[in-house]
Every structure is written in C-alpha cells, then in structure tokens.
N, C-alpha and C positions, 0 to 999 in steps of 0.2 A: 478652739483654734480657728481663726480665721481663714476663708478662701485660698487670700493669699499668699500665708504663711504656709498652710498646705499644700498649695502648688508650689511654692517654693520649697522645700522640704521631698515631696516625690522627687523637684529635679536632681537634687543634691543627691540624693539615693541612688535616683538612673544614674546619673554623672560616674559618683563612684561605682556601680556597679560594671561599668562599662571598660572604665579604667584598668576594675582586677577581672573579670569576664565570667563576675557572678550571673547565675539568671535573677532575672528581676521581671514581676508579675505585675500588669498595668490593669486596671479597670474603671469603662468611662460608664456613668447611667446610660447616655446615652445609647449604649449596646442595646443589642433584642438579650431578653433576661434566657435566651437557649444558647447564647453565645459564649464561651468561655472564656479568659483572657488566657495568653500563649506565652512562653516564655522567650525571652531575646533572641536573636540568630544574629550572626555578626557572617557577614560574608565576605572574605578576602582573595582576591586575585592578584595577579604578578607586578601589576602599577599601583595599586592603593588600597590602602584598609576600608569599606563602605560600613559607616556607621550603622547599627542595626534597627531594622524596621520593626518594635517591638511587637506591633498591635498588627496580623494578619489573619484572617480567619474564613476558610474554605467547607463553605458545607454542601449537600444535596438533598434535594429533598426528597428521596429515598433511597435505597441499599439495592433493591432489586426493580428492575421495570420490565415489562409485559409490552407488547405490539400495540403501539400505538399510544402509548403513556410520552410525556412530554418531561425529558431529566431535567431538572433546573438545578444550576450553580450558582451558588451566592459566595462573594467574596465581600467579607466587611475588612473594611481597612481606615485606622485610626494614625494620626499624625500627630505623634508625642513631642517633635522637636518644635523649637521657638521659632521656625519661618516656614514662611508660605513652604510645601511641595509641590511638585506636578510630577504624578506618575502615569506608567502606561501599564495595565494590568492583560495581558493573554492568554486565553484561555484555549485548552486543547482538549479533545472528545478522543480517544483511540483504543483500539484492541492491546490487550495485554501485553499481546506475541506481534504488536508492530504491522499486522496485515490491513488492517484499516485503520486508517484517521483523515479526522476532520480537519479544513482549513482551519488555521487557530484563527478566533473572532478576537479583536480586540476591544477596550475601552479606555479614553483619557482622563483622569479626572485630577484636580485640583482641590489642596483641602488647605487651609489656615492651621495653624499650630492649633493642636486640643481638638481639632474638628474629627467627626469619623463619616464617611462616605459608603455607599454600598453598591455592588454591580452584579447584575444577573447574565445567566448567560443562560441558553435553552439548547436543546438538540431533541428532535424528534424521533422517537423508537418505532424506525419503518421494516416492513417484511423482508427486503433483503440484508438488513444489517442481523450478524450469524449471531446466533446465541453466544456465552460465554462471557467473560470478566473484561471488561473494558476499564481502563485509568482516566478519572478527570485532573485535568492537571492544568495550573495557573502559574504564571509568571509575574512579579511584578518588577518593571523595569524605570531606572532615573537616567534619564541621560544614555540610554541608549543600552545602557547595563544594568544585566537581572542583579536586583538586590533581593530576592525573597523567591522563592519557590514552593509550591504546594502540590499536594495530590490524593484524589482519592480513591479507593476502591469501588466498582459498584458491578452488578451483575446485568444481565439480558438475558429473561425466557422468554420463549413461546414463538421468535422471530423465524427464518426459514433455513435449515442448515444447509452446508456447501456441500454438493455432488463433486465426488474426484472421479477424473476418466479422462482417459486420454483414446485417439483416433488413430489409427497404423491403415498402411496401405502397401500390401506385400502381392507377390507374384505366385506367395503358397500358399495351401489351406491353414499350415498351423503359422504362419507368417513370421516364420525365424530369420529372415531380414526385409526390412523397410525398405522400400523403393519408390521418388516419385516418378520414374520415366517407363514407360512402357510402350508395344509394338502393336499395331491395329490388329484386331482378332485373339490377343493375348488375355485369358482370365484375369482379374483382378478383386481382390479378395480387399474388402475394406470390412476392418476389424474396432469395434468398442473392446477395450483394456482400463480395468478388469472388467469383470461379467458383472452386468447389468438385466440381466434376467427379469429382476421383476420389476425393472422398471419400462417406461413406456417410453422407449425410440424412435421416433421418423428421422426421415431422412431424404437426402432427394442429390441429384448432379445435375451440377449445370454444365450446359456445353458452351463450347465456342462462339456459336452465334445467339447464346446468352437464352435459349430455350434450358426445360428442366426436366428432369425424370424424377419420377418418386423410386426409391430403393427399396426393396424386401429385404429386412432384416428378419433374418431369424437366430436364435440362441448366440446374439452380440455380431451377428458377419452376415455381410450381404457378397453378392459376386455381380458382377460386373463384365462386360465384352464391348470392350469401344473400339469401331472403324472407321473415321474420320480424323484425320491428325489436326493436334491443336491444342490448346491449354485449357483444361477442365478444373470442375471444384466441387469437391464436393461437403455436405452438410450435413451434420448428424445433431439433432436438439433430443435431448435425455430429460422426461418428467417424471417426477416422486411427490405425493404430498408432502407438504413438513418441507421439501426441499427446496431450494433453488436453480430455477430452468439453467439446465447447460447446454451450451450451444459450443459446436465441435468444428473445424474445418479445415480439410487437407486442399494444397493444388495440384494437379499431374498432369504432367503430357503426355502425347501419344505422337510417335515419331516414326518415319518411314522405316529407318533403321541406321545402325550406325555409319556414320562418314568414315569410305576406305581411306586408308592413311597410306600413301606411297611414297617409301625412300625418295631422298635425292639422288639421282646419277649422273654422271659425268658422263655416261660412256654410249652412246649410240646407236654403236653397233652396224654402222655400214662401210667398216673396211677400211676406215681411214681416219687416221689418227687427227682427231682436231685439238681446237685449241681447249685445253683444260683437261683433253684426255691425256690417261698416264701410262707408260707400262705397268703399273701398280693396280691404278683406277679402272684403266681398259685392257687389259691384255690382248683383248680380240681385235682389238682399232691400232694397238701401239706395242707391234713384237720388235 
C-alpha cells in the first residue's frame, strides 16, 4: 500500500468513526517512542459540536518531587485534521484541595495537517510550597474555546508544612471573650491558640509613636499594661523546623474611657415654660 492510499484510508476510518462516536487510535513516528497514542474526545457545548482533537498527550517527568527538583510538563500535540490549526495550550500547577496555584503559563503554537508539536512547561519545587498532592493540568483552547483538557497527578516531599494558630487579645487570663479596645492601666492578656509550646514565639508591640517592646511569652500568653491612649499592634512570629515561619497580628486601642451618652431634654428647669417644653415633657416649667 502506498503513502497515500494509507493516509487516505486512516481518514475514511477517523471520518467514520467520528460519525458513529467510535474511539479510534492514531499513531504518528514522529512521537517520542514513550508516548502513547490516546483515544478521541469529542467536546460539546451549548453552540456547537467541536470536532475532536484526537492526538493530546500530558506527561511529567516524574510522580514524586523533593525541594528544589524542577517538575516539567510536556504536552505533545498532533493535528490529524487537513488544515493548518492554531491552538493555545495552558498549563496550570495547583494543590489538590485548591489552596495554592499557579498563574496558568501559556503557549501558542501552530501545526500544518499531520504535523505534531511539543511544549514544556516547568515549576520549581521551593521550601514554602506545603507538601502533599498537587494536579498538573493543561487546557488546549481554538478560538478562545477549551477543546481538550488534561491532568495529572503528582506529589511533594520534604518541602516546609503549614503552622495553624491564631492570636486573641482578651481582658482575662483564660480569655473567654476577645477584645480590641481597652482602658490605660487595664491588663491585657495576648494569647497564641492552640498551644504552641514547643515551638519558638517572639513577639513584640508597637506603640503609637511607632517605638516597639519585646513581649515575654510564656506557655502561649504574654500580659501586657498600657498607659498612653492610642492605636497599638501587636506581633507574634511562630518557628518549627520542617515548618513554615508564621507571623501573627492583632491592632488595639487604648481609650480614655467611654463617651457619657446624655438624653435629649426639652425641659430646663427654670420655672417657665418655654418654647418646646410640655406639660407632658416638663411638668416642672409647664403646670
């Protein structure tokens, strides 16, 4: 059989197969001999059927990465149809559970019928990105519309995991309610939640005129006594090996004391009924 008998004969094949929504299996040499050929995806949306992008293929070059390894993503992609394409292919790095991701990187590329193209993408394994299962994931878009989508699994050890704590700033020792406002001379009990024991605390307040104290933390609570009214802040940084530094910060003021609040009156009180006072509102001005 000649060349082009048998490229004519695969199309007839894809053709029909597209038709009834067989999968049908393409293979070009030109692939890397690790690449597999994938079977059709046909992707359909609310305005039109998009013919399907037979030949996509999403790899990594490896499963697991350690601190400081470089992930690389390869997208090979093959144009079975008889006209030029132009795709845009997007690539996205994230946490399983959505709490980190990467800007998606993109690439343009341009393939002739029968052509296959390939695009890498990288992301570098740094100490604060958390350990745990992260998805690579690729989009390939025509016209502004994803026709192909991919993704893969891959893990992260050894990087620095996340310290959880939070910072309360209460008026009691076991600080059963939170308060930022407080009176000059008044204790103030600033508390790490939960207990952080063995790890290593500083801490420090700054004042109003932007000087700073260092706080004595002991078993998670420092106490405090501020007499100068003004808006304070203060700062608690949490360290653990293996961890990631946490940095902690409440604001509070310090107030003379509350604004007395006095009714409205109408009524005077010198014996003569004026204008606004009532027999109701004044009795004493208006019998």
């Amino acid at each position: 059989m000649t060349k082009k008998s048998l490229l004519f004969t695969i199309l007839l094949i894809f053709i029909a197969a597209v038709a009834t929504g067989t999968s049908v299996y393409f293979y070009k040499k030109s692939f890397d001999k690790n690449i597999k050929p994938l079977k059709t995806e046909r992707v359909t949306d609310s305005t039109f059927d998009i013919k399907p992008l037979s030949q996509v293929i999403l790899m990594a070059n490896k499963t697991i990465y350690l601190l400081n390894d470089v992930a690389t993503a390869t997208v090979a992609i093959y144009n079975p149809f008889p006209e030029t394409k132009k795709w845009q292919i997007i690539y996205f790095f994230q946490s399983a559970d959505g709490a980190f991701s990467e800007l998606g990187q993109t690439k343009d590329i341009e393939l002739k019928p029968g052509q296959t193209a390939k695009a890498e993408f990288t992301t570098l394994i740094y100490r604060s990105l958390p350990p745990g299962q992260y998805k690579i994931k690729t989009n390939v878009k025509e016209q502004g519309r994803i026709i192909n989508a991919k993704s893969l699994t891959i893990e992260i050890k050894g990087t620095d995991k996340i310290l959880a704590a939070a910072l309360k700033l209460c008026a009691d020792i076991n600080c059963g309610e939170e308060k930022n406002i407080f009176f000059p001379g008044q204790t103030i009990y600033v508390k790490i939640i939960p207990s952080t024991t063995e790890l290593i605390n500083t801490g420090w307040i700054k004042f109003p005129d932007n000087n700073s104290q260092i706080l004595k933390i002991q078993n998670d609570l420092a106490e405090i006594k501020l007499n100068k009214i003004g808006a304070y802040e203060v700062n608690i940084n949490i360290k653990k090996i293996g961890y990631q530094e946490l940095s902690l910060k409440k604001s509070l003021a310090v107030i003379a004391g509350l604004p007395e609040i006095k009714s409205a009156s109408h009524c005077n009180g010198n014996g003569q009924c004026n204008l606004g006072e009532t027999a109701q509102n004044c009795p004493q001005d208006c019998r």
